[in-house]
C-alpha positions, 0 to 999 in steps of 0.5 A: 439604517444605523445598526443595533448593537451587536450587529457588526459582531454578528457580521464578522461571525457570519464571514467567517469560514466555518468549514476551513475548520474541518476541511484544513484536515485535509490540506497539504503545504501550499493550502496550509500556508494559505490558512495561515496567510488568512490567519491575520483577518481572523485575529482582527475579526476577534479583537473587534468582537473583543472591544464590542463585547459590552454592546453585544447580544448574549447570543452573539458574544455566546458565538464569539467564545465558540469562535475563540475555541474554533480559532484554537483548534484551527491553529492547533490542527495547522501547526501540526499538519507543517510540523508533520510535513517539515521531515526531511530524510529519515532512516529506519531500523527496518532490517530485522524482524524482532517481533517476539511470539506468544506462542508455545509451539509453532505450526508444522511445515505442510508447505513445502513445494515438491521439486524445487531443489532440482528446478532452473526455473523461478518458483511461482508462488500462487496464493489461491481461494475457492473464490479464485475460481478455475484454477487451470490457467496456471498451467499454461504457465509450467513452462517458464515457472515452478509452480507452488499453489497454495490451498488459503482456505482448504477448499481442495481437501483431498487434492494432494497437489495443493499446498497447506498454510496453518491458518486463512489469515492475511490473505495472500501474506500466509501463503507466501510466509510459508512458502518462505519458511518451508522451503527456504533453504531450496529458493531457486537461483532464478529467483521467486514470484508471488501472485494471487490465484485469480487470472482476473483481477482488478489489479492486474496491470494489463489492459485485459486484466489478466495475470496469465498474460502478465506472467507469460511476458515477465522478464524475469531477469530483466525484473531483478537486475536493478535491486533484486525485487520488483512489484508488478504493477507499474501504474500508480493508481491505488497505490501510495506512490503519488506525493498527495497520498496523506502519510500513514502516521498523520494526523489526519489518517489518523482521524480518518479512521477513527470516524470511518472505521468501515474503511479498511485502507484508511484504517490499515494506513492508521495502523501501520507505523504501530505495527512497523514498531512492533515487527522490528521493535526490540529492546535495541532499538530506541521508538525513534528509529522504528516508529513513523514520524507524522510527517513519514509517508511509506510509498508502495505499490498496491496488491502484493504481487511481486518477484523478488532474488534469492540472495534478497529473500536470504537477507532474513533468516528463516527465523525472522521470516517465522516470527512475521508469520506468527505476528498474523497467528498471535492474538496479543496487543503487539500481533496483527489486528484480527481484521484481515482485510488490515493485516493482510493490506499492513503486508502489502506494504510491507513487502519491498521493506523486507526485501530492500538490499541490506548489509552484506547482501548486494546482490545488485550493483546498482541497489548499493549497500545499507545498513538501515532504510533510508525512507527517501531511497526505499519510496524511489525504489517503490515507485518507478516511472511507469513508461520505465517498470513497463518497459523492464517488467514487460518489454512495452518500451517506448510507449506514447502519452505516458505520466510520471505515474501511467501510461495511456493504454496500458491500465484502466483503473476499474470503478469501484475497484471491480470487474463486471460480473461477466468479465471473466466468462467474455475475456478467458480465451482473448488472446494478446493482441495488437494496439488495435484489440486495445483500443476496442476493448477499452472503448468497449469497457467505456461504452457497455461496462461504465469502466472509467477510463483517466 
């Protein structure tokens, strides 16, 4: 049966792909030059909806205009997807905070940890909440470190052992600001390590999830002697690290967060290049050394755990480290957005910028001297290999089946980034043990808890 007028058009509508409209948000280069490859038949679809427009149906040429639009909007959203992603290497003016208070006066220091000018050990310095509960495994800790604990959300009034931050906000980012700032000129030589205050956590790089039995293998010297800082975890998984990890400047993230704002890691990775701008702006600076292009991906590590040197730490003056912790004290368009979860996540990443090797201070050889971060340096540095981290950081060499990104055995990935509700009371008194012990836990945790295991 012969055609009526207009059906051809309506058929070339009816192939089109609708979706690639929306799912091109999220491409990356191999699948966006294959949009482009599809381009030509699109084209060709509109030139013939074009010529046959005087025999079409109102409705069909009415679908024809929003096609036309879909078109452009389609080719407007690719190329700016291959121009984000045509950056080569970039360096930045990260090296001093330039972040300007509004504050009249700042808070006084209630931080500072008792015994640390006499101490060889490194400081440990733990970021703890009432929610963090029994806070005695870091004592079986006292042997290797000095440890600081700091009071986040004045839950031990009138324990006099804990210490003060001004105020509950960045989460773990107060207590290790003040730290920084209260005892600055007392950083032991051996050098600092910064944790939260929950022996179990989601995070923890150990098969038990366990930080006490992280600290009790960390080498410390080992940890410091490629760059002076170290994060400590080695598995990649919640991490920025893996190349397919959107950049926190794209378009893309940013779209993300506008319609899903109740997604803080989407939304925190959005605001991220603005407030890079505003810790290092300053009037020296011109916007294109500071701020991330769409194209610039800052690779980190999760969960704000990490040792770093002293010289390293000394690479800022007490003053800048006092301007970082008022941009989380201010309340102003250039200070950190008010929702924690945000400014606490911002610092996170924010950490192994601060305490890259700097001009002056190369306290390792091999970390080199610079005056500026180079983004493709910082990202390597951010992410080694985890057969390497594990075997620096925790003396697990020569471990078997092991990615770029992961090692089998060593880190399990929690659904819904959560231990089960009785983790903490069935693991407390497990001890390390052999591979065996890890394998049946990790077959238990599959088994009984629905853990996912990769």
């Amino acid at each position: 049966m012969p055609r009526q007028p207009g059906e051809e058009g309506a058929a070339c509508l009816r192939n089109w792909p609708y979706s690639t409209i929306v799912s091109v948000l999220q491409l990356e280069g191999r699948e966006i030059l294959g949009i482009f490859y599809r381009i030509p038949s699109y084209i060709v679809c509109l030139i013939f909806l074009a010529a046959n427009a005087a025999t079409m149906k109102r409705t069909t040429r009415r679908a024809c205009t929003n096609l036309a639009l879909f078109a452009a909007a389609l080719l407007f959203i690719v190329g700016l997807n291959v121009r984000g992603r045509a950056s080569g290497s970039k360096t930045f003016a990260w090296t001093t905070i330039r972040y300007k208070t509004t504050a009249s006066t700042l808070p006084q220091a209630h931080g500072v940890c008792p015994g640390l000018t006499d101490t060889k050990k490194p400081a440990l310095v733990v970021s703890r909440v009432a929610s963090d509960g029994d806070a005695s495994w870091v004592i079986t800790l006292k042997d290797k470190y000095h440890v600081c604990t700091y009071d986040v959300d004045r839950s031990t009034v009138g324990d006099t052992t804990k210490l003060r931050v001004p105020a509950n906000r960045g989460h773990e980012a107060m207590a290790y600001l003040t730290f920084l700032i209260d005892n600055y000129d007392n950083i032991p030589a051996a050098g600092a390590v910064f944790v939260h205050g929950s022996r179990f956590a989601w995070h923890n790089d150990s098969p038990r999830y366990d930080n006490a039995e992280l600290l009790a293998a960390l080498n410390t010297t080992s940890a410091l002697a490629r760059s002076g800082y170290h994060n400590l975890r080695c598995d990649w998984s919640a991490s920025t690290c893996p190349a397919d990890v959107l950049p926190q400047g794209s378009f893309e993230t940013g779209l993300a967060a506008k319609l899903e704002p109740f997604k803080a890691r989407v939304v925190s990775d959005a605001a991220m290049p603005r407030a890079l701008a505003n810790i290092f702006g300053g009037s020296e600076n011109s916007a294109s050394k500071i701020l991330l292009g769409r194209g610039d991906a800052v690779k980190a590590q999760c969960c704000a755990q990490f040792i770093v040197a002293r010289e390293n730490i000394w690479q800022h003056s007490r003053e800048e480290y006092f301007a970082l912790r008022q941009w989380l004290l201010d309340e102003g368009p250039e200070s950190a957005p008010r929702d924690d979860r945000i400014s606490g996540r911002i610092l996170s990443y924010l950490w192994h910028i601060l305490f890259l090797p700097q001009q002056g201070y190369s306290p390792r050889p091999a970390a080199g001297v610079h005056d500026s971060v180079n983004l493709d340096r910082l990202n390597t540095m951010a992410c080694p290999r985890a057969a390497d981290c594990y075997c620096r950081l925790y003396g697990r060499c020569g471990l078997d089946a092991c990615t770029e990104a992961s090692c089998r055995g060593q880190y399990t990935l929690p659904r819904d980034f959560k231990l089960p509700d009785d983790w903490i009371s069935t693991h407390s008194g497990v001890n390390s043990g052999s591979d065996e012990d890890h394998d049946d836990l990790r077959k238990r945790r599959r088994d009984r808890e629905g853990v996912v295991l990769r």
